[in-house]
PDB file of N, CA, C and O in Angstrom:
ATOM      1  N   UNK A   1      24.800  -5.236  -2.132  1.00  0.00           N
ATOM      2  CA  UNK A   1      23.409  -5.173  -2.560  1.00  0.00           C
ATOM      3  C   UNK A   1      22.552  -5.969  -1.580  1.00  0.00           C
ATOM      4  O   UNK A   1      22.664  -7.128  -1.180  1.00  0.00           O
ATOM      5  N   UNK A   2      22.043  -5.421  -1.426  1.00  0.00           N
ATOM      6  CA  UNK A   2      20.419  -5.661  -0.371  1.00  0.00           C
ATOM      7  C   UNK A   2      19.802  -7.357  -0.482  1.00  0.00           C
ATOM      8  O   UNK A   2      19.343  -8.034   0.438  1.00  0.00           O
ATOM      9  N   UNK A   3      20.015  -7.818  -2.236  1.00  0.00           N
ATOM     10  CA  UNK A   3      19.259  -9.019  -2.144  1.00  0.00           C
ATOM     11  C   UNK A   3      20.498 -10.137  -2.592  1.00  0.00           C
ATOM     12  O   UNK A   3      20.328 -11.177  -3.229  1.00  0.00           O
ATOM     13  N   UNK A   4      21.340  -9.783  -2.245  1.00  0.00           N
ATOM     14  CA  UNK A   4      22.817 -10.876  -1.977  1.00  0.00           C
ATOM     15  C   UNK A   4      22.162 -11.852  -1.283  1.00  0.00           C
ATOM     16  O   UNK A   4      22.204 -12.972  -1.792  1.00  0.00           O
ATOM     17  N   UNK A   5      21.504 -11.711  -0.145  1.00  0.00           N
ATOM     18  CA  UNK A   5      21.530 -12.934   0.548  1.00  0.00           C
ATOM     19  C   UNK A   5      20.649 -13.573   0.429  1.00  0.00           C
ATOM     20  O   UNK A   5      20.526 -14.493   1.237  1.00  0.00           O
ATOM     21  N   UNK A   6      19.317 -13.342  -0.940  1.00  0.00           N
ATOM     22  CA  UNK A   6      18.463 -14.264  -1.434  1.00  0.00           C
ATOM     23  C   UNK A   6      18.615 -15.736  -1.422  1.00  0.00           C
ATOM     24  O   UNK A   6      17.679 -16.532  -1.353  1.00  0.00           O
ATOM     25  N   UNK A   7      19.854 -16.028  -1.495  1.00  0.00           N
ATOM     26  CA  UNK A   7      19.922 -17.437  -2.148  1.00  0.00           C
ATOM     27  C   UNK A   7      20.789 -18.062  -1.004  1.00  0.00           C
ATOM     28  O   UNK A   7      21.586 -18.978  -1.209  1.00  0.00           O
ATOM     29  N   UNK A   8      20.596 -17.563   0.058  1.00  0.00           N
ATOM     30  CA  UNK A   8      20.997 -18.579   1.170  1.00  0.00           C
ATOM     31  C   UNK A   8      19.496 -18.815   1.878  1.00  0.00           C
ATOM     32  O   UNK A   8      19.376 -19.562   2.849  1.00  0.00           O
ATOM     33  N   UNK A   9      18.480 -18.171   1.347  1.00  0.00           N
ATOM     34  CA  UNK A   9      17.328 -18.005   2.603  1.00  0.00           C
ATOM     35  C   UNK A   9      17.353 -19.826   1.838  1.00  0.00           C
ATOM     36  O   UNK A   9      17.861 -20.418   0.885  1.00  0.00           O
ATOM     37  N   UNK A  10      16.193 -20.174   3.333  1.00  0.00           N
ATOM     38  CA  UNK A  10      15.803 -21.323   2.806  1.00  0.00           C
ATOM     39  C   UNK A  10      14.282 -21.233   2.950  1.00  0.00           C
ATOM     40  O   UNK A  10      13.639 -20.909   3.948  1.00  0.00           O
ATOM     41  N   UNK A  11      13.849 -21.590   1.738  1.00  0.00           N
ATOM     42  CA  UNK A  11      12.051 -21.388   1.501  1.00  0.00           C
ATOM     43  C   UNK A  11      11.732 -22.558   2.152  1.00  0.00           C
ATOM     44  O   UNK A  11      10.589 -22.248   2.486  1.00  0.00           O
ATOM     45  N   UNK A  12      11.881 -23.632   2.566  1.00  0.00           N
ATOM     46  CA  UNK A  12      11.389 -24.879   3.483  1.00  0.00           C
ATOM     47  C   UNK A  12      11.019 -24.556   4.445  1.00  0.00           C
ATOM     48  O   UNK A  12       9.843 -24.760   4.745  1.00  0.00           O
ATOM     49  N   UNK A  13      11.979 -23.861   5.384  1.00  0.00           N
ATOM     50  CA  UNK A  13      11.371 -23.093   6.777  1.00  0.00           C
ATOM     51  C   UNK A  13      10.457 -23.064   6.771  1.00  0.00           C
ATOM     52  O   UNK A  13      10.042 -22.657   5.686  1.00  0.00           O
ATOM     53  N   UNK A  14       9.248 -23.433   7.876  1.00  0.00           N
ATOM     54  CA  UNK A  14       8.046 -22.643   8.747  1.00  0.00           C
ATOM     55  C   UNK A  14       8.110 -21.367   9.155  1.00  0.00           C
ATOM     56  O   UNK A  14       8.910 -21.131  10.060  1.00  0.00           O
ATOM     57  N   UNK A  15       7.332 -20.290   8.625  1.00  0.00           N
ATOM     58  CA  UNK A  15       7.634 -19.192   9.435  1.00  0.00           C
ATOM     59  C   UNK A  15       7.378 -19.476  10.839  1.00  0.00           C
ATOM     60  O   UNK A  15       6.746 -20.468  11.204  1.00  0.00           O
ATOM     61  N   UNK A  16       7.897 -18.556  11.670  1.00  0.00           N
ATOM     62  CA  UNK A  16       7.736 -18.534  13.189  1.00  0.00           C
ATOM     63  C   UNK A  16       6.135 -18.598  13.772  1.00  0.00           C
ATOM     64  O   UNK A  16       5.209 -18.813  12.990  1.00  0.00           O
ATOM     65  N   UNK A  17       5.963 -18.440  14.879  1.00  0.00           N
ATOM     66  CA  UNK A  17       4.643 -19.314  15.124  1.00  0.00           C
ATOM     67  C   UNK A  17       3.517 -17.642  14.842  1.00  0.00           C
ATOM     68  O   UNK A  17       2.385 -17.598  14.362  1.00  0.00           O
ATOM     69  N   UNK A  18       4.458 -16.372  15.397  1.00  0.00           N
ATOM     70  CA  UNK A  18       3.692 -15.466  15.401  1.00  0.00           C
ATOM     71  C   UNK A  18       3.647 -14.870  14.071  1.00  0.00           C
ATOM     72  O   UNK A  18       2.700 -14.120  13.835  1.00  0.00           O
ATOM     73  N   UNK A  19       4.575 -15.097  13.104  1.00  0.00           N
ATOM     74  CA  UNK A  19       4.695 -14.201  12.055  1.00  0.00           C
ATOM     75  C   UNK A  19       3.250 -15.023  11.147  1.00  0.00           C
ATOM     76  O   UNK A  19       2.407 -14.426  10.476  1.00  0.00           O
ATOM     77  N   UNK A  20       3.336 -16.744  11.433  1.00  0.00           N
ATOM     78  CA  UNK A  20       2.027 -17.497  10.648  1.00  0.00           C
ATOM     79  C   UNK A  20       1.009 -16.477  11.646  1.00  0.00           C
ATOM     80  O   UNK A  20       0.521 -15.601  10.933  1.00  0.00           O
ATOM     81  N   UNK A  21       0.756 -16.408  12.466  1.00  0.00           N
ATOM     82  CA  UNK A  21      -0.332 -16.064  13.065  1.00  0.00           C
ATOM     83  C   UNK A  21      -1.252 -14.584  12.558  1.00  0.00           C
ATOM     84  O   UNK A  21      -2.426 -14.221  12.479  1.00  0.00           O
ATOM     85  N   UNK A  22       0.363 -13.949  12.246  1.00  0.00           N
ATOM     86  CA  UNK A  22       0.496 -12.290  11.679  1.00  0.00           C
ATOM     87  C   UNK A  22      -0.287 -12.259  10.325  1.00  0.00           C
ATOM     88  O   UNK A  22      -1.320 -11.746   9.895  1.00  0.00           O
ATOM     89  N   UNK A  23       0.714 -13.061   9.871  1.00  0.00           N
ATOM     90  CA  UNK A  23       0.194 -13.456   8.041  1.00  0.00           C
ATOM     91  C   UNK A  23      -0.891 -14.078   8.004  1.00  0.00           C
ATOM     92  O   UNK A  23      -1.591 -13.738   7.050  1.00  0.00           O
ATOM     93  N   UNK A  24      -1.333 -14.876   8.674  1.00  0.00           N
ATOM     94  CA  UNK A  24      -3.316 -15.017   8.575  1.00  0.00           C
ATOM     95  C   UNK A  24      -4.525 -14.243   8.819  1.00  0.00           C
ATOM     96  O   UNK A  24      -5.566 -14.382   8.176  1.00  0.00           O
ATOM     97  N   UNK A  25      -4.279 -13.119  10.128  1.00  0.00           N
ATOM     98  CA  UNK A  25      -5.037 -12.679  10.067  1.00  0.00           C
ATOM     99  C   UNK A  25      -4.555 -11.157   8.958  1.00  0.00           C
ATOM    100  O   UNK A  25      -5.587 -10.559   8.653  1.00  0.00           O
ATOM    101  N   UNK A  26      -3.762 -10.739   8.581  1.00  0.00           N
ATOM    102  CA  UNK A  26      -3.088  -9.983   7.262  1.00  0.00           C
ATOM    103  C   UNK A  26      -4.298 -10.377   6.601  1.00  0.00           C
ATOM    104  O   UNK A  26      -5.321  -9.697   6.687  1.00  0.00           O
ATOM    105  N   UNK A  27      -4.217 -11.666   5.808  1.00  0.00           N
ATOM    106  CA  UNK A  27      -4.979 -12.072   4.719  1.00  0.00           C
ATOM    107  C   UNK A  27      -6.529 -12.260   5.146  1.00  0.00           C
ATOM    108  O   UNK A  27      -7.374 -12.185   4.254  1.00  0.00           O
ATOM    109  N   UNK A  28      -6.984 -12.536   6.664  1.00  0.00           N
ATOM    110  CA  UNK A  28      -8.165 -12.406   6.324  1.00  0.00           C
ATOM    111  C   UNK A  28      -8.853 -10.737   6.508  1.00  0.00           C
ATOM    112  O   UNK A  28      -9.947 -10.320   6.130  1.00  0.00           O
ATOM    113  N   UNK A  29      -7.873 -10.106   7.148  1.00  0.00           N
ATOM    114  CA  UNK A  29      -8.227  -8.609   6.942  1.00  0.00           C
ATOM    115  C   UNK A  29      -8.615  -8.105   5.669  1.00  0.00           C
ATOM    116  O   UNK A  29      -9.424  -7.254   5.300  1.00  0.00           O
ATOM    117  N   UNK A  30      -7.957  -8.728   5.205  1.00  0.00           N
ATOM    118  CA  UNK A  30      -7.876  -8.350   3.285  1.00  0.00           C
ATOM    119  C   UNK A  30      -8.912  -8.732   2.535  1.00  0.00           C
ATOM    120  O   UNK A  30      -9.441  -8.003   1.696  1.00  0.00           O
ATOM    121  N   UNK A  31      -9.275  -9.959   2.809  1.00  0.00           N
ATOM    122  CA  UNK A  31     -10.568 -10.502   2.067  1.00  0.00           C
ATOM    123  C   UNK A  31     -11.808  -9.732   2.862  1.00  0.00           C
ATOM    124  O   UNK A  31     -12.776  -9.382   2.188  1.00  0.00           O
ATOM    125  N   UNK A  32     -11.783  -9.414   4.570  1.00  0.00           N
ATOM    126  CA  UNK A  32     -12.970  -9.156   4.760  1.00  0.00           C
ATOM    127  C   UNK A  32     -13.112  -7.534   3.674  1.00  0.00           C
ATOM    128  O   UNK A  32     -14.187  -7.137   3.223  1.00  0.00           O
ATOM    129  N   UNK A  33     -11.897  -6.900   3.475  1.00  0.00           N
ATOM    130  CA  UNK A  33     -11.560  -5.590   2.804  1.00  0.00           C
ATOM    131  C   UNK A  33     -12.723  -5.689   1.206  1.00  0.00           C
ATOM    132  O   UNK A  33     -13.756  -5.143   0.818  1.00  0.00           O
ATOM    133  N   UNK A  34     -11.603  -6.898   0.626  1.00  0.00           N
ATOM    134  CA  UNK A  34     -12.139  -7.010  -0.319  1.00  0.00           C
ATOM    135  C   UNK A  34     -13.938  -7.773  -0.625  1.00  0.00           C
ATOM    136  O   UNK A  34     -14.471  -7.788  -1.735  1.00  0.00           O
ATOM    137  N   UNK A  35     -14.376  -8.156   0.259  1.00  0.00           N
ATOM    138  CA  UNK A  35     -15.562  -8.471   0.194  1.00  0.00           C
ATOM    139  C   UNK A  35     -16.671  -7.474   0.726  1.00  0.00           C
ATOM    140  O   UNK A  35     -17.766  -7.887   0.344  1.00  0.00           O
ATOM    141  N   UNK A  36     -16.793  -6.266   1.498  1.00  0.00           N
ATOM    142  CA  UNK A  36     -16.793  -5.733   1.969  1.00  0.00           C
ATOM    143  C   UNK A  36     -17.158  -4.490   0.733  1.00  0.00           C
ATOM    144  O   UNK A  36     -18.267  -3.994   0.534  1.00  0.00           O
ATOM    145  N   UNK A  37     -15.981  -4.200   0.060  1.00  0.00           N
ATOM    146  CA  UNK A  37     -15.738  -3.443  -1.554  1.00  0.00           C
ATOM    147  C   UNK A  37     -16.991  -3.959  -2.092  1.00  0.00           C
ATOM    148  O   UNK A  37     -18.113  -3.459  -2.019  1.00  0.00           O
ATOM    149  N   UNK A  38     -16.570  -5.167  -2.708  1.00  0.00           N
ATOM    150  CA  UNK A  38     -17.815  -5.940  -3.900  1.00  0.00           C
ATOM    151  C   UNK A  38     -19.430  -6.124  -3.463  1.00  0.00           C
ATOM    152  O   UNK A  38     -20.386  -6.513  -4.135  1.00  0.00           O
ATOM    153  N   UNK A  39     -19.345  -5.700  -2.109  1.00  0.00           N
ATOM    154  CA  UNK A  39     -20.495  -5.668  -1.736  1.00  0.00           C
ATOM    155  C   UNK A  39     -21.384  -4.203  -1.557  1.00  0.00           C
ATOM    156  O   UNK A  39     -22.589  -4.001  -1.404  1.00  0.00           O
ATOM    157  N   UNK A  40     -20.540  -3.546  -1.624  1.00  0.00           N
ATOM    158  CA  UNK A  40     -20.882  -2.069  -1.681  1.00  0.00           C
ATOM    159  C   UNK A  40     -21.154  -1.442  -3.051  1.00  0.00           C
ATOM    160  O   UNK A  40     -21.824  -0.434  -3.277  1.00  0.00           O
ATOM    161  N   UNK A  41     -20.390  -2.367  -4.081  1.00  0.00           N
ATOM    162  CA  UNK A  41     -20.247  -1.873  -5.467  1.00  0.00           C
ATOM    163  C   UNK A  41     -22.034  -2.639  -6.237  1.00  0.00           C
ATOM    164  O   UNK A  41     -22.768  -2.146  -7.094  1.00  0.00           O
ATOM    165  N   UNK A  42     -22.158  -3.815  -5.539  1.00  0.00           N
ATOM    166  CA  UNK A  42     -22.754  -4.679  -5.956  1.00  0.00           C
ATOM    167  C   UNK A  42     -24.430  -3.661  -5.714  1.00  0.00           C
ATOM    168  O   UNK A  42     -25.471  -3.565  -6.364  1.00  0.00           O
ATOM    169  N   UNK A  43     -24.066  -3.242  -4.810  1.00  0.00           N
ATOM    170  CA  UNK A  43     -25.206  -2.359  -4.085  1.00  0.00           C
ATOM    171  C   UNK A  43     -26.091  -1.421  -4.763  1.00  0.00           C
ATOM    172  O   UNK A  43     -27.303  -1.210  -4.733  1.00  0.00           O
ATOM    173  N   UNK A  44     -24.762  -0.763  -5.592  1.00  0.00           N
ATOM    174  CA  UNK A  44     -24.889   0.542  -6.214  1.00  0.00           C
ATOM    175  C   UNK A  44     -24.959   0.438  -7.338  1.00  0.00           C
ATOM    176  O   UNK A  44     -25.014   1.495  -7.967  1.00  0.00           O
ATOM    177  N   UNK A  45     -24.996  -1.089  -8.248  1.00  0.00           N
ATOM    178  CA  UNK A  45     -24.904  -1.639  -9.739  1.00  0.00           C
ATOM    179  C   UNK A  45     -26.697  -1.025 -10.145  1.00  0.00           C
ATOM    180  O   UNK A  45     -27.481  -0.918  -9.203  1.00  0.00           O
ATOM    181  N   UNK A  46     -27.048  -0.760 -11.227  1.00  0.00           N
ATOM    182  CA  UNK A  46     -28.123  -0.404 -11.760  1.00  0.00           C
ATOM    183  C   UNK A  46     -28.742  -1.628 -12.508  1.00  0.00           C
ATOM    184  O   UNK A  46     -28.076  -2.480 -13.097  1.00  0.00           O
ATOM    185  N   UNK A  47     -30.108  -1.603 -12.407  1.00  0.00           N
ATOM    186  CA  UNK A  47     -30.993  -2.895 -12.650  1.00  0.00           C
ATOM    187  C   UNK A  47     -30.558  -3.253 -14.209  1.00  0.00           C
ATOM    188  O   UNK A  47     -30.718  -4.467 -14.341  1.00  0.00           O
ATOM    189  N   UNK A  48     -30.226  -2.855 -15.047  1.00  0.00           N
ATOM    190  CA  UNK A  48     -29.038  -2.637 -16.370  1.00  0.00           C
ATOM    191  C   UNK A  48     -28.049  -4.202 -15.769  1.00  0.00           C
ATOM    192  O   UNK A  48     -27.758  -5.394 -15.671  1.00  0.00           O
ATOM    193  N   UNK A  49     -27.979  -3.114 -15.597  1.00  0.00           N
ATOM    194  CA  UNK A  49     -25.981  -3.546 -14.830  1.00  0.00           C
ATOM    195  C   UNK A  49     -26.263  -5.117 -14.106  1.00  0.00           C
ATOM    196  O   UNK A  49     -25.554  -6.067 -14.436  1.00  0.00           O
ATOM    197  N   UNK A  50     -27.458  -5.279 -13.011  1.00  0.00           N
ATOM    198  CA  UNK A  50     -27.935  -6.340 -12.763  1.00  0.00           C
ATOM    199  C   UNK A  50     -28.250  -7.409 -13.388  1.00  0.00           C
ATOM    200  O   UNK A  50     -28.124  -8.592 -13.073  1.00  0.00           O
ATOM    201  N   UNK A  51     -28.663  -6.913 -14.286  1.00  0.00           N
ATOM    202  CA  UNK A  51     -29.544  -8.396 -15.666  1.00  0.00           C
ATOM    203  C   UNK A  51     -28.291  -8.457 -16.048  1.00  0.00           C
ATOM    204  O   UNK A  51     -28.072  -9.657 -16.208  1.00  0.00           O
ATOM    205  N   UNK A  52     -27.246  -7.802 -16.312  1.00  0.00           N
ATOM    206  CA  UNK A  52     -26.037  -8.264 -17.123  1.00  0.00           C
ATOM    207  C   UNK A  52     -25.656  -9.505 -16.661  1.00  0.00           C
ATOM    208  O   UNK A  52     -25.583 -10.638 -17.138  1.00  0.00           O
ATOM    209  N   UNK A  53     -25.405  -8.909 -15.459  1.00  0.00           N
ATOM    210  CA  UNK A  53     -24.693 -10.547 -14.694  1.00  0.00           C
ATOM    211  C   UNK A  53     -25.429 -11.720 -14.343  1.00  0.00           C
ATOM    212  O   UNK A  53     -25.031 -12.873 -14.173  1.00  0.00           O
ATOM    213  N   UNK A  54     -26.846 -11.105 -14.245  1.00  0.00           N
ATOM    214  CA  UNK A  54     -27.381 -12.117 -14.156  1.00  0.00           C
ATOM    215  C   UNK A  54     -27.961 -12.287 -13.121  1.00  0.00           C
ATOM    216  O   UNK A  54     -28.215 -13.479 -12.946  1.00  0.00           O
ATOM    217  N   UNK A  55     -28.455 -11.336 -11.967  1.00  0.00           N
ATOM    218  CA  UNK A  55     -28.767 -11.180 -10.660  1.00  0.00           C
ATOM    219  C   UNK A  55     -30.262 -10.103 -11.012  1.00  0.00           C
ATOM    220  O   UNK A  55     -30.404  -9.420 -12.027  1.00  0.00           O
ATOM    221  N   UNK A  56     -31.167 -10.209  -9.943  1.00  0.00           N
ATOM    222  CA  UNK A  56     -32.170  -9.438  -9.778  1.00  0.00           C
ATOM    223  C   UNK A  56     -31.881  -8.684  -9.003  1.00  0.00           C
ATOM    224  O   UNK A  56     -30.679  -8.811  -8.770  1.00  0.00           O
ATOM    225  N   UNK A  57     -32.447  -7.696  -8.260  1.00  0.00           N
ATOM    226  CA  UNK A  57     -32.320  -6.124  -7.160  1.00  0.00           C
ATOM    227  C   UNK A  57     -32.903  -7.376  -5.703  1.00  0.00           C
ATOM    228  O   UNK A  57     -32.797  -7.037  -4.525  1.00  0.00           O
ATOM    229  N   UNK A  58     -33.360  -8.471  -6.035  1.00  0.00           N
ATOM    230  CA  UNK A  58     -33.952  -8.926  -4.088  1.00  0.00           C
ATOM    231  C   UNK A  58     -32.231  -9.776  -3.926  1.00  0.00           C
ATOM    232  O   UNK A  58     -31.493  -9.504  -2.979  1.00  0.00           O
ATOM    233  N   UNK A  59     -31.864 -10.724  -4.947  1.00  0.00           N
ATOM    234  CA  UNK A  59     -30.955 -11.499  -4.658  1.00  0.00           C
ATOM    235  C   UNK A  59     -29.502 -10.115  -4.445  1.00  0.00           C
ATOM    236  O   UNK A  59     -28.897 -10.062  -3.374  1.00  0.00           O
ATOM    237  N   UNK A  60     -29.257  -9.426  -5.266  1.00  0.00           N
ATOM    238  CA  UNK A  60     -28.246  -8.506  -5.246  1.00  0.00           C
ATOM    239  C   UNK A  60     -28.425  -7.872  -3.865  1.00  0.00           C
ATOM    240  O   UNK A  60     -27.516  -8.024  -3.049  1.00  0.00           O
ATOM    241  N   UNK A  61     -29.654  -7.087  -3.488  1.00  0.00           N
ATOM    242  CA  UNK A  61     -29.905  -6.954  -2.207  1.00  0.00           C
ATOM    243  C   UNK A  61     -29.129  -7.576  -0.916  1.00  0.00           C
ATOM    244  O   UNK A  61     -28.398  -7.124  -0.035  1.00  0.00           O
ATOM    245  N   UNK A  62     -29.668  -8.850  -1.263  1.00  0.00           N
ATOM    246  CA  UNK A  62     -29.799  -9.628  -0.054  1.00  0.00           C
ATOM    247  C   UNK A  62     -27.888 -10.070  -0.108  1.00  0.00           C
ATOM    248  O   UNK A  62     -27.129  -9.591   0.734  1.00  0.00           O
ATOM    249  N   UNK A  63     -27.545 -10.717  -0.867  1.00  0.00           N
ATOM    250  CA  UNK A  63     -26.154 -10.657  -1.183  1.00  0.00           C
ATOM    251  C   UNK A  63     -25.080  -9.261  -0.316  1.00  0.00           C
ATOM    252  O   UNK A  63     -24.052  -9.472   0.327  1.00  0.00           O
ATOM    253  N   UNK A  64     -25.713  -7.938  -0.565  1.00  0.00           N
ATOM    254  CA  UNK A  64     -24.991  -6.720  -0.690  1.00  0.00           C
ATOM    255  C   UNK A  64     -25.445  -6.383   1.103  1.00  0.00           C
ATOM    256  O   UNK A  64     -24.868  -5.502   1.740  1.00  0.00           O
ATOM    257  N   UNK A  65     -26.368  -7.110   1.603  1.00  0.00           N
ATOM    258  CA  UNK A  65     -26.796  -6.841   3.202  1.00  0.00           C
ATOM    259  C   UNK A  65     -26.002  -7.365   3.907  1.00  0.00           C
ATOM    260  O   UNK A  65     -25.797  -6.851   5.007  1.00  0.00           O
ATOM    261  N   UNK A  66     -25.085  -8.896   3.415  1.00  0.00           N
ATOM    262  CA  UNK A  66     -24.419  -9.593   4.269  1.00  0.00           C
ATOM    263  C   UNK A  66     -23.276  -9.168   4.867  1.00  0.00           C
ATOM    264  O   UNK A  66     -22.591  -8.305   4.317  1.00  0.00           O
ATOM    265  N   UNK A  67     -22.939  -9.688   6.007  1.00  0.00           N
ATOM    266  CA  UNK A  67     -22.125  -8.855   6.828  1.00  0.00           C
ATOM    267  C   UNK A  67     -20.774  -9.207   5.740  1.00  0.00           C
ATOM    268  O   UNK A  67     -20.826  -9.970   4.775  1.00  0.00           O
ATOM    269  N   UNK A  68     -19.458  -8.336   6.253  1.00  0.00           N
ATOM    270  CA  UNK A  68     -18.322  -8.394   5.526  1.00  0.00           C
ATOM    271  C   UNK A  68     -17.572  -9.956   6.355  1.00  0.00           C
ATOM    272  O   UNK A  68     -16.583 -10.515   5.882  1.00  0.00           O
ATOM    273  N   UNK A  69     -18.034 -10.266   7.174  1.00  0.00           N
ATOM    274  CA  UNK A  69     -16.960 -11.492   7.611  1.00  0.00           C
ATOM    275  C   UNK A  69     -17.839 -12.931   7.262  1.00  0.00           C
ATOM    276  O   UNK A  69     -17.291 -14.027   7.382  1.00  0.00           O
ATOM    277  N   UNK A  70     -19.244 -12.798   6.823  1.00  0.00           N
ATOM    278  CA  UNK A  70     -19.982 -13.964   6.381  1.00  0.00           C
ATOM    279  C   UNK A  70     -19.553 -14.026   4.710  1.00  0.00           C
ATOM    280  O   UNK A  70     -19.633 -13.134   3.866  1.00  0.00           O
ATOM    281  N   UNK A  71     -19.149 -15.200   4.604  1.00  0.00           N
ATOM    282  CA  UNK A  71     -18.830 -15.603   2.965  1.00  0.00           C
ATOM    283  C   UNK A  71     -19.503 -15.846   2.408  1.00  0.00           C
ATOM    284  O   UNK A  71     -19.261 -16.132   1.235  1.00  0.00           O
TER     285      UNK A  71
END
């Protein structure tokens, strides 16, 4: 079986220098993904939908203009 050798790995290890390097920009690909989404959705929310949360159409706007890599 495939995951026999679970329990020799050792989770202490550092990953290697490129695989950290791999796995960071992975994850910030992902957030720019996911921010990127919520900002498009945020866009298209109806002035309804706006007061719900609690946002006006200039702040939602201005929020939904920002680039995907500014937080």
């Amino acid at each position: 079986m495939a995951f026999q050798n679970l329990k020799t790995l050792n989770a202490h290890q550092p990953l290697p220098p490129l695989a950290t390097l791999a796995f960071g920009l992975a994850v910030t690909v992902l957030k720019w993904s996911q921010r990127r989404q919520t900002r498009r959705a945020l866009y298209n929310l109806s002035a309804d939908h706006l007061r719900d949360i609690g946002l006006d159409a200039t702040r939602a706007g201005a929020e939904a203009a920002k680039p995907f890599w500014r937080g």
